[in-house]
N, C-alpha and C positions, 0 to 999 in steps of 0.2 A: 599433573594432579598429585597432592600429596597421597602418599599412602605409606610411610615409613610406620605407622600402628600395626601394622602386621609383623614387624621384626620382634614384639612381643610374643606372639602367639608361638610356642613349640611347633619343631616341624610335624609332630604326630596328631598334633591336634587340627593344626592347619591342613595335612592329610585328610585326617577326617572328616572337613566341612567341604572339601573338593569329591568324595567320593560319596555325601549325602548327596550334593548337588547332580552327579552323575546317575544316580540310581532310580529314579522316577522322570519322566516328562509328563506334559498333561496334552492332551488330546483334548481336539477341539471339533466338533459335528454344529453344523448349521441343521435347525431345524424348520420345516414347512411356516412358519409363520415369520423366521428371519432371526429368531433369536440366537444364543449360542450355549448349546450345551459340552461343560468343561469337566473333563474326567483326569484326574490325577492317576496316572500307570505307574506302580511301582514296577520294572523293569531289568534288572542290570545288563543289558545289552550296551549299551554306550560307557559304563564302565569296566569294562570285562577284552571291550574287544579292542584290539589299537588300531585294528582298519575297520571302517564303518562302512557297509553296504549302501547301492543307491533301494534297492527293495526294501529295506527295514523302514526309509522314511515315504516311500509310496506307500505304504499302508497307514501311514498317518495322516488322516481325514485333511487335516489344514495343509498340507503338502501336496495332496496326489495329484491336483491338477497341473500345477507348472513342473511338477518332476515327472510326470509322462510326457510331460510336452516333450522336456530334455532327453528324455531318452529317445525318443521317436526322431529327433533331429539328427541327421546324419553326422553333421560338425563338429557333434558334441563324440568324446570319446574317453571321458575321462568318469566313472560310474563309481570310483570310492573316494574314500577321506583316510590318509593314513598317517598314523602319530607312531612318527620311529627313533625318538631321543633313545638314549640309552640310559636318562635318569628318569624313572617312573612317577617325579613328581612332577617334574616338567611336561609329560605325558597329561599327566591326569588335571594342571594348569591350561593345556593348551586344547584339550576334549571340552573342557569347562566352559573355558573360552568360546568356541565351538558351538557347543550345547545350547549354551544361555545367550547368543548372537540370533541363531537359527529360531528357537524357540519364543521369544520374546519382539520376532518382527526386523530385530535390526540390520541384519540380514536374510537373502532370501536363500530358501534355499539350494536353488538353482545358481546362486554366485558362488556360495561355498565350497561347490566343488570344484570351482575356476582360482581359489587361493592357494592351491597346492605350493607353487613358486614360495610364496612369501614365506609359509609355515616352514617350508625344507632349510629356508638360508637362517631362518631365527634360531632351528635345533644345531646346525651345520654350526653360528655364529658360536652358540652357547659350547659346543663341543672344544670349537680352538681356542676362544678365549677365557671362558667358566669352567671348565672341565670340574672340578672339586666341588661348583654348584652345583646343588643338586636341583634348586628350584630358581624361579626367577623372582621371587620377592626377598632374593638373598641382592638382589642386582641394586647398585650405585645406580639410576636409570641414567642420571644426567650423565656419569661417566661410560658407562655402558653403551650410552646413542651413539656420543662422539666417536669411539672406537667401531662401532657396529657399521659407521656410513666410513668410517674412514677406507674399511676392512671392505666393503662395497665398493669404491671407488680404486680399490687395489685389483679387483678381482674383474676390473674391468665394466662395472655396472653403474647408470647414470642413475645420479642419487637424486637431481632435479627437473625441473621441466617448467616450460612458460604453459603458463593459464593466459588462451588467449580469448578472450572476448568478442560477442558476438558485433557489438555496437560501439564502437571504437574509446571504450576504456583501456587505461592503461595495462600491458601485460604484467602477470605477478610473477614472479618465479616460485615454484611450491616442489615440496619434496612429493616425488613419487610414489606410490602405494608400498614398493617394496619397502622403502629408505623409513617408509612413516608405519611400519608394522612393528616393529619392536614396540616404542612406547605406546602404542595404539592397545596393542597384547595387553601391556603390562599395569597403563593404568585401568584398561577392561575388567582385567581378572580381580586389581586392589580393590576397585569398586562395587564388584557382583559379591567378595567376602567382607566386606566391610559392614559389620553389622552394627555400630554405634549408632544412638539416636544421629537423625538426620541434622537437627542443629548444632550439632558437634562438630561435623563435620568441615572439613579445609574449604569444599567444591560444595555447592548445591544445585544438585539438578532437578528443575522442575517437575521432571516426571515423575522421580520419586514423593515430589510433595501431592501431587493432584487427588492423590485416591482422600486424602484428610484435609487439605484446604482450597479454598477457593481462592486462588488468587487471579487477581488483573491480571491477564496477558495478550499480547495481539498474538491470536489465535494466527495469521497468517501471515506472521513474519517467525525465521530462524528461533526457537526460543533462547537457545546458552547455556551458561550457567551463571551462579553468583561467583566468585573464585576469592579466596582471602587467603590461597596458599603462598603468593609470594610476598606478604605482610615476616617479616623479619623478627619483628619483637613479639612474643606469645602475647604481652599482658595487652596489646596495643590491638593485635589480632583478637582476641576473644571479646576486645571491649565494643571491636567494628559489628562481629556476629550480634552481638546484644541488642545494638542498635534494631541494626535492619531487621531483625526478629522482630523488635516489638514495633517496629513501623506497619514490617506487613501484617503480622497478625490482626495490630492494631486500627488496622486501613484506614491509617492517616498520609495520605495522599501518598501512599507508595503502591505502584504497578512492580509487578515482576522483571522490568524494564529499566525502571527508577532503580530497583537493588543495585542489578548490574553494573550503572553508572554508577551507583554511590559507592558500592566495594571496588570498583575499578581509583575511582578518583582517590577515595581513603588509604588504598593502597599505595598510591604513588607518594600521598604526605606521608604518611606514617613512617616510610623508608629511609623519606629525605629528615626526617625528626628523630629517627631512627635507625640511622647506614647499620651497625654493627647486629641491633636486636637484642642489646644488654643494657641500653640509657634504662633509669631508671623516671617514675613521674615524668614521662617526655610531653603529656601534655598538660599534667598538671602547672607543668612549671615554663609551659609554650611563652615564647618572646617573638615580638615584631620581627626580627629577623628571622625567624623561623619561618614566617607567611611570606617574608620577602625570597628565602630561599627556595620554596617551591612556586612561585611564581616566575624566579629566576630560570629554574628548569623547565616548567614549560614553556616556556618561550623558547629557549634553548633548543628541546626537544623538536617542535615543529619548523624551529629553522634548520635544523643538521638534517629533518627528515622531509622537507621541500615541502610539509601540508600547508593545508587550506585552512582558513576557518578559525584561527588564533583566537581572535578577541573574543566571538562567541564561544568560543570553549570555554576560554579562560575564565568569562562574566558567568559559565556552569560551574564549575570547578570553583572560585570564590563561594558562590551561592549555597554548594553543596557544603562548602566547610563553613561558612557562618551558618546556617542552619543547624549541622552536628553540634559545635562547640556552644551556640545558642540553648540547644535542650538538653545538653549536659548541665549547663548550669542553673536552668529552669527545673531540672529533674535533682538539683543537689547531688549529681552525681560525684561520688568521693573522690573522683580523678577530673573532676573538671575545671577548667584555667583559673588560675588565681586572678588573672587581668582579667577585666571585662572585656568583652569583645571587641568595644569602639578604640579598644589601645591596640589592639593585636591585628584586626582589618579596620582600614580607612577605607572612604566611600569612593578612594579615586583607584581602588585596588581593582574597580569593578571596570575592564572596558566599553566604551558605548554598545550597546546589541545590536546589532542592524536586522531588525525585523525584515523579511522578506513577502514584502506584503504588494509585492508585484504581482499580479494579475497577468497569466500568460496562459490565453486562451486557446483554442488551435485554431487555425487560421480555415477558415472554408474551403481554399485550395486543397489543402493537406488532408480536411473529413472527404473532403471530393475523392483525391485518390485512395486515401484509406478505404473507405467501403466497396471502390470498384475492386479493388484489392481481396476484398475480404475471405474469399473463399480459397486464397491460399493460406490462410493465417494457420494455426494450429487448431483445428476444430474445436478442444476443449476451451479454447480461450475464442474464440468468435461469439458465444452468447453471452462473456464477460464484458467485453466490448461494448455488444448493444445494450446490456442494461446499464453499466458504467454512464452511457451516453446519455443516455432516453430519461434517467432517475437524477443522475447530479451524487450518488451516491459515492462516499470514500470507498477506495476499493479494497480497503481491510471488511469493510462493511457486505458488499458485494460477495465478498468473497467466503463469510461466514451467513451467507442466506439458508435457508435450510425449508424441509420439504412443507412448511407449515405457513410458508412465508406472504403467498397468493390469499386475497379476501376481495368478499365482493360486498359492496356498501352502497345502496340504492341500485342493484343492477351495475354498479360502474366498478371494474376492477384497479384493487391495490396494492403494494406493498406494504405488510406491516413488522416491522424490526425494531431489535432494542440498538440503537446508536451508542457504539460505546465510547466513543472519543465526549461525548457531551453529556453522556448518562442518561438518554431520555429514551425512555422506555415506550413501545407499542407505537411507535413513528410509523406513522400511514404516510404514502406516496401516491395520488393517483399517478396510475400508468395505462399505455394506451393495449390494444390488442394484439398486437404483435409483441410485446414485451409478455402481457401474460398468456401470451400461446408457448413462447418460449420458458417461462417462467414453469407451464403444466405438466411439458416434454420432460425437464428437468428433474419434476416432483415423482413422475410415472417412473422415468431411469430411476431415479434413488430407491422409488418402491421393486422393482423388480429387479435389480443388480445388483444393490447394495445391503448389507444387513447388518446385524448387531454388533460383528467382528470387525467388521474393518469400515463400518461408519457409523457408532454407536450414535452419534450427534445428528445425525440424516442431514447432514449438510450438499449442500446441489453441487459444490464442487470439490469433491474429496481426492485423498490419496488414499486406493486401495492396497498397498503393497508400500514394502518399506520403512525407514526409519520414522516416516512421516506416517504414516499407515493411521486413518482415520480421523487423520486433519484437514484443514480444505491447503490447495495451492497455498503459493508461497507468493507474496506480492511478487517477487524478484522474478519469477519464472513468469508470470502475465509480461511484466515489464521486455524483458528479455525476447520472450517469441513477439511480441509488435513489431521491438527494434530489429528484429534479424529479418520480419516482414518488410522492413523501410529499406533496408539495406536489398536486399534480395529483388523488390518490385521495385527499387530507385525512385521513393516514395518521398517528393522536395521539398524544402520548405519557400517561405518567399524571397532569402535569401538564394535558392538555388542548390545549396546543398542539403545533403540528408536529413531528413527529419529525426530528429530524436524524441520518443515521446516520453512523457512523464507520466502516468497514469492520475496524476489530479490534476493535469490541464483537462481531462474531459470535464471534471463538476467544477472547473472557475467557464469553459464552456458552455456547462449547463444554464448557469448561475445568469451570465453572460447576455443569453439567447433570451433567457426569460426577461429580464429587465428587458430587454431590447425590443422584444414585442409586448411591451406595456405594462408586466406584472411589477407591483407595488412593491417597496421595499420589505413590509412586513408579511407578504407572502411567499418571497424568495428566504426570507430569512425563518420561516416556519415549513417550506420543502425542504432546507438547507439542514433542518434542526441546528441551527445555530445557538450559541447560547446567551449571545451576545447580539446588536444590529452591529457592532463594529466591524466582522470580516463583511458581512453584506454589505456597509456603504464604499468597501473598498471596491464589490463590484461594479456598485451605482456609479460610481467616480468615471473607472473604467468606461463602464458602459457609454456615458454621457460624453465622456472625451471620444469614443468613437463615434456614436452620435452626431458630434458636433461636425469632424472630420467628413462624413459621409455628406452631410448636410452644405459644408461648402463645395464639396466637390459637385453636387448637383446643382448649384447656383451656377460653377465654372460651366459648367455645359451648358449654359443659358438661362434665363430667366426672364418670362413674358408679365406685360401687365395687361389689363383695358385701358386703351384710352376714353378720352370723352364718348367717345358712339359705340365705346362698348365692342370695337374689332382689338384683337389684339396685337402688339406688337412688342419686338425684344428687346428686351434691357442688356447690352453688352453687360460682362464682368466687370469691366473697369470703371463703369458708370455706378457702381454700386461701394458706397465709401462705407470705410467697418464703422463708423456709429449705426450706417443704419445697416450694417447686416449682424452687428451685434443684438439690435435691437426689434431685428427678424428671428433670429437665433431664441433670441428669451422668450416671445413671443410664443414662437412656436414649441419651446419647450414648458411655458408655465400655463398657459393660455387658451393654446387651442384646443380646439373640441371639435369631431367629428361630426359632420352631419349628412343626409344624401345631396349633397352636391356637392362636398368637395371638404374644409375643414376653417369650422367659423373662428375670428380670430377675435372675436367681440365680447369674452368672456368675461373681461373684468368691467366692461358698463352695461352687465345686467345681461337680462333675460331679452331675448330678441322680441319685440313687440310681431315677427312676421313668422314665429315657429309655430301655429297650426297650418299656415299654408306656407310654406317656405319658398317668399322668392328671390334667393340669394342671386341669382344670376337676374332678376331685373329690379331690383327693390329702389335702386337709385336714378329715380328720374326713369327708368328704363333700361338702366347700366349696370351692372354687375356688383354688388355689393361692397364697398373699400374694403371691409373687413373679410373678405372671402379671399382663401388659397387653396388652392388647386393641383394635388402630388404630392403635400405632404404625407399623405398618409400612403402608406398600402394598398388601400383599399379601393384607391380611387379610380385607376382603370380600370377594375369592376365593374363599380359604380357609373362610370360614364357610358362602359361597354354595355351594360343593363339597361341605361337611357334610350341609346340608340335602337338598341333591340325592339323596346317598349316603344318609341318613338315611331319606330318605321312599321309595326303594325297596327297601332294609331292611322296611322295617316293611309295605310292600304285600306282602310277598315273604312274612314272618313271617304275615300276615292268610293268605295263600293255603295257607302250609301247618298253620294252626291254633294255631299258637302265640301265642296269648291271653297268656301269659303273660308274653312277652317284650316285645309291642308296648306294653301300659301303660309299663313303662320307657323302651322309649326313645321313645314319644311324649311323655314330661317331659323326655327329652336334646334331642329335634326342635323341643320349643317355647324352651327354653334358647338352641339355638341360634341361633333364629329372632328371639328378641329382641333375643340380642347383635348377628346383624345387623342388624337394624335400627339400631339405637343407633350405630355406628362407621360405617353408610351416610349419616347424618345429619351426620358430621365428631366422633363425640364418640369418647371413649379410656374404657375400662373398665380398671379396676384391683381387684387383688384387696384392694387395702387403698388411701389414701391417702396417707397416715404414710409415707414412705419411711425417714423418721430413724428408726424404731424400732428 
C-alpha cells in the first residue's frame, strides 16, 4: 500500500496526529430498543501509559462482555498490552495501531492481547536493524520486509506455512502472522493518518467510501480494494483514478467489483506501455504493438503460472481496454489515442468466450444424502441450505435477506427482495411453511440478539464480531462448511467420489425440478427473476434431455399395449423401432393431456367427442381408446389406486343391495383396473396401440 506522502509531514507534526488519535476513544452502550448510543471520551490513558490494563477496557461498554469471558478462562494469562520500543514514536505508532484496530471492530479485543509475540520482534526488529529510526514511516517497507523475514529465518522462526483446504483445493503457501505483521503494522498506521481526499489516494477502500456513496457491491463476498499503487508512471495512474471515478460515480455499469478488475487490468497495460514510469504521451501515442505486447504477457503470465481460464480472461482484458481507450476519445480526452481504435485492436484480438452455460443440477442421490446429513452441517448454514433449495434463490441473494423479508399475500406466505444481479426490485417468491417457519425463527433471533451495532442492516445472517462485523456471511464460508460436510459424512456423487458442491447447483436444481413437474417456461423465468428467457431455455433444454432419458428408460423396462379384446399384452424393447418411439416421445411431449384415466394422446384432432362421460378404457368398439396411455403421468397410480378403491365399494355396496347383475360387470372393470395398476406400479406405460405413426 503506497504511503510514502507521509515522508512529507515533519516528525512533530506527524507526532502530533498520533497523539490526537490516542487521546479520546468513543464508547459505545446499546440501548433497550437496540439502538446505539456513541460517546466520545476524551481520556489520556492510552496515551500516557506504555502498558495498557485488561480493567481499563472492561469498563468499556462495547468490550465487557468477551473481556470477562477472557478473564474468567483459566487458559488465558496474559491481562496487559505492553509497548517497550525505546523510540517513543514508534511507541505511540504502534498504541495507534492498537487503538484504532480494537476500536473500529477490526480486531477484537480478546485477540489483542494474544499479539504480544508479533509486536515484541517488530520493536526487537527496529531496534537491530533501525536503531537511528526513530518511527516506522521513516522505513523503505519493501526493503525493510526482505530483511525483517530474512532476520526471522535466522533467528530460527518459520516465516511460511501451507493453507490447507477443507475440500480438496490446491495448498497455498502464505506467510505467517508473524512474518506478515510488519507491513501489515505499517501500511495500518499510513492509512488511519492519511488524511487526503479519498480520490486521491493510491488504494481505495470501500469502507472508507460507504458513509457518502452508494456504491454496487456483493455484500457477501470479500470486498478489496481498488489499488493503482503499482501503476509506475504518475500521469498514467491519475489518468486510471479519473476514469473509474466518473464510472462509479457516474453508475455507468460499474459495480465496486468492475473497479477492481478494471484497475487490476489498467495496471498491468500501463506498466507494459510504461516499464520505467517516465515514457511521455504513452497513450496518446499507443501503436499496435503495444496491444500485441500486453497480450504477449498475458499469455506468457498464465503459462509460467500453470492458470486456468486464458482465453476468457484475456476476451476481459481486451474488452476492458477497448472500452477505456473508446471513451477516451468519445470524451475528447487530451491524452487519448491518435489511432482509432480499429488500428490498435483487431477483432481476432478477442479469444472465443466459452460461456459456461452447462446446467449442473445435483443429482437426487447427492440431495438424499445431503439432508440425511444435515444435522451435522454448521447450524448457521443449515437454514441457508433449505432456503437456497426450496426458493432457487442466488446465494448472494439468500444471504443478504433481512428481517423484513417474510410477507403474506392472500393468506399464502412469501419472499420479497430486491435481486441484485438483475436489478428487480420487490421479487416475491411463493414459499411453503416450513421455509417461512424458518424464515420467523430467523426474524425473532435478529430482533432479540442483534441490534444497531453490529447489524445495523438486520440481515438474517450476519457477522456479529470482526472485520466483517455487521455483514451477512461470506458466500466462501457457506461453500466451505457443505464441502467439509461431504468430506466428513463421505457425501458421493454418481461418479463415487466426493461430492463437491457449488452453491448455484441448488437454483439450476430448483429451476430443474420445476420444469420438470410441468411449470412453463415463463413462470420459472419470472421465480427465476431472470432478465432474460435465455438462461431459462437453458434449463428447458436440460430438463427435456433428462425427460427424454427417463422416458426411454421406462419403455426399456417394458411396454404393454391392448390388443383386439382389450387384454393386455407386452411390447418387448426391441420390437419398438426409434421412428416410432421418436414419435411416442413427441407425442407425449407436445400432445398429451391428462385426464382420470390415464393421459389422452388425441390433442391435436380436437376435443374428444366422449369427455362429459369419459370412456377412454372402452370407447372403441369396447376396447381401450388408441389414443389412451397409461404412466405417463405421475399421477396415474393414484388415479388407478382411487379407481379400485371407488370400484370395490361400488360393488360391496351393489352385493348389499342385490344387484347381481351389475357387480359381474364391474368386477371385470375392478380387475381391468387392478392389472393396469399393477403394470404402471412396476414403472411400465400401457398404450392403447404402439404404432403411434399410424
Amino acid at each position: 500500500m503506497e504511503a510514502h506522502f507521509t515522508k512529507s509531514y515533519p516528525l512533530k507534526e506527524y507526532e502530533e496526529k498520533l497523539r490526537a488519535i490516542l487521546s479520546t476513544y468513543t464508547r459505545k452502550e446499546i440501548l433497550a430498543d437496540g439502538s446505539v448510543q456513541e460517546t466520545v471520551i476524551e481520556d489520556d490513558y492510552l496515551l500516557v501509559n506504555d502498558i495498557w490494563k485488561l480493567d481499563f477496557f472492561i469498563n468499556i461498554p462495547q468490550f465487557r462482555e468477551r473481556l470477562t469471558e477472557y478473564r474468567e478462562n483459566p487458559v488465558n494469562h496474559i491481562f496487559i498490552i505492553t509497548f517497550n520500543s525505546v523510540h517513543p514514536i514508534i511507541n505511540l505508532e504502534l498504541k495507534c495501531l492498537y487503538k484504532l484496530k480494537i476500536f473500529n471492530d477490526e480486531w477484537t479485543a480478546y485477540s489483542s492481547f494474544q499479539k504480544h509475540t508479533h509486536r515484541y520482534r517488530v520493536i526487537n526488529f527496529m531496534q537491530l536493524f533501525y536503531p537511528e529510526s526513530s518511527s516506522l514511516k521513516e522505513l523503505d517497507i519493501d526493503k525493510a520486509e526482505e530483511q525483517y523475514i530474512a532476520w526471522l529465518r535466522e533467528t530460527g522462526i518459520e516465516v511460511t506455512e501451507e493453507k490447507k483446504f477443507r475440500h480438496g483445493r490446491p495448498v497455498e503457501i502464505r506467510k505467517v502472522r508473524t512474518a506478515a505483521f510488519l507491513r501489515s503494522a505499517y501500511n495500518s498506521i499510513m492509512h488511519y493518518l492519511d488524511d487526503r481526499p479519498l480520490w486521491v489516494r493510491d488504494v481505495w477502500r470501500l469502507k472508507d467510501f460507504q458513509d457518502s456513496f452508494d456504491f454496487e457491491y456483493h455484500k457477501s463476498s470479500p470486498q478489496g480494494f481498488v489499488r493503482f499503487d503499482s501503476i509506475e508512471n504518475n500521469e498514467l495512474k491519475q489518468m486510471a483514478k479519473d476514469y473509474i471515478k466518473d464510472r462509479l460515480l457516474g453508475k455507468r455499469h460499474m459495480s465496486w467489483h468492475s473497479a477492481q478488475a478494471y484497475s487490476r487490468i489498467l495496471s498491468r497495460f500501463f506498466n507494459i506501455i510504461s516499464p520505467t514510469g517516465t515514457e511521455k504521451k504513452a497513450i496518446r501515442n499507443l501503436e499496435r504493438k503495444d496491444i500485441l505486447a500486453f497480450i504477449e504477457w498475458t499469455r506468457c503470465y498464465y503459462a509460467e503460472n500453470n492458470r486456468k481460464g486464458l482465453e476468457n480472461h484475456l476476451n476481459r482484458c481486451m474488452g476492458v481496454l477497448q472500452k477505456f481507450l473508446e471513451e477516451l476519445q468519445l470524451l475528447e480526452h487530451k491524452e487519448a489515442p491518435r489511432k482509432s481504435i480499429r488500428q490498435l485492436i483487431n477483432p481476432g484480438d478477442f479469444p472465443k468466450y466459452t460461456q459456461h452455460r452447462q446446467v449442473n443440477s445435483i443429482p437426487d442421490s447427492v440431495l438424499e444424502q445431503l439432508f440425511s446429513n444435515l444435522n451435522y452441517l454448521h447450524p448457521e448454514v443449515i437454514p441457508i441450505v433449505w432456503i437456497t433449495f426450496k426458493t432457487g434463490l442466488r446465494i448472494s441473494d439468500v444471504l443478504t435477506l433481512t428481517n423484513k423479508c417474510l410477507i403474506t399475500v392472500n393468506e399464502s406466505p412469501y419472499l420479497q427482495l430486491d435481486i441484485s444481479k438483475t436489478k428487480v426490485h420487490n421479487h416475491r417468491i411463493p414459499i411453503d411453511t416450513h421455509i417461512a417457519d424458518i424464515i420467523t425463527f430467523l426474524a425473532k433471533r435478529c430482533e432479540l440478539e442483534t441490534n444497531m451495532d453490529n447489524n445495523p442492516k438486520r440481515y438474517l445472517f450476519p457477522r456479529l464480531s470482526g472485520t466483517r462485523k455487521g455483514r451477512p456471511f461470506t458466500q466462501g464460508f457457506v461453500r466451505e462448511e457443505l464441502n467439509t460436510l461431504a468430506i466428513k459424512q463421505n457425501i458421493a456423487g454418481e461418479d463415487g467420489e466426493i461430492y463437491h458442491f457449488r452453491m448455484h447447483e441448488f437454483r439450476h436444481t430448483y429451476a430443474v425440478k420445476l420444469l420438470n413437474n410441468g411449470a412453463d417456461i415463463l413462470t420459472v423465468q419470472e421465480l427465476l427473476a431472470h432478465a432474460s428467457p435465455e438462461m431459462t431455455m437453458v434449463y428447458a433444454r436440460y430438463s427435456d434431455d433428462n425427460k427424454r432419458k427417463e422416458f426411454e428408460k421406462v419403455l426399456a423396462s417394458g411396454t404393454f399395449e391392448f390388443s383386439q379384446n382389450g387384454l393386455l399384452q407386452k411390447i418387448e424393447p426391441d420390437q419398438l423401432n426409434k421412428e416410432n418411439l421418436d414419435s411416442l416421445w413427441q407425442n407425449h411431449k407436445l400432445n398429451a393431456i391428462d385426464n382420470p384415466y390415464g393421459t389422452c394422446m388425441a390433442r391435436l384432432n380436437g376435443k374428444c367427442p366422449f369427455i362429459n362421460e369419459p370412456p377412454c378404457l372402452s370407447c372403441n368398439n369396447g376396447n381401450p381408446c388408441k389414443d389412451l396411455a397409461i404412466g405417463l403421468s405421475d399421477l396415474d397410480n393414484e388415479k388407478y389406486q382411487l379407481h379400485i378403491k371407488t370400484m370395490t365399494k361400488t360393488i360391496e355396496l351393489l352385493k348389499s343391495n342385490g344387484r347381481m347383475d351389475l357387480v359381474e360387470k364391474n368386477e371385470h372393470l375392478l380387475e381391468k383396473y387392478t392389472d393396469i395398476e399393477r403394470k404402471i406400479t412396476q414403472g411400465s406405460i400401457i398404450y392403447g396401440r404402439s404404432n403411434r405413426t399410424d
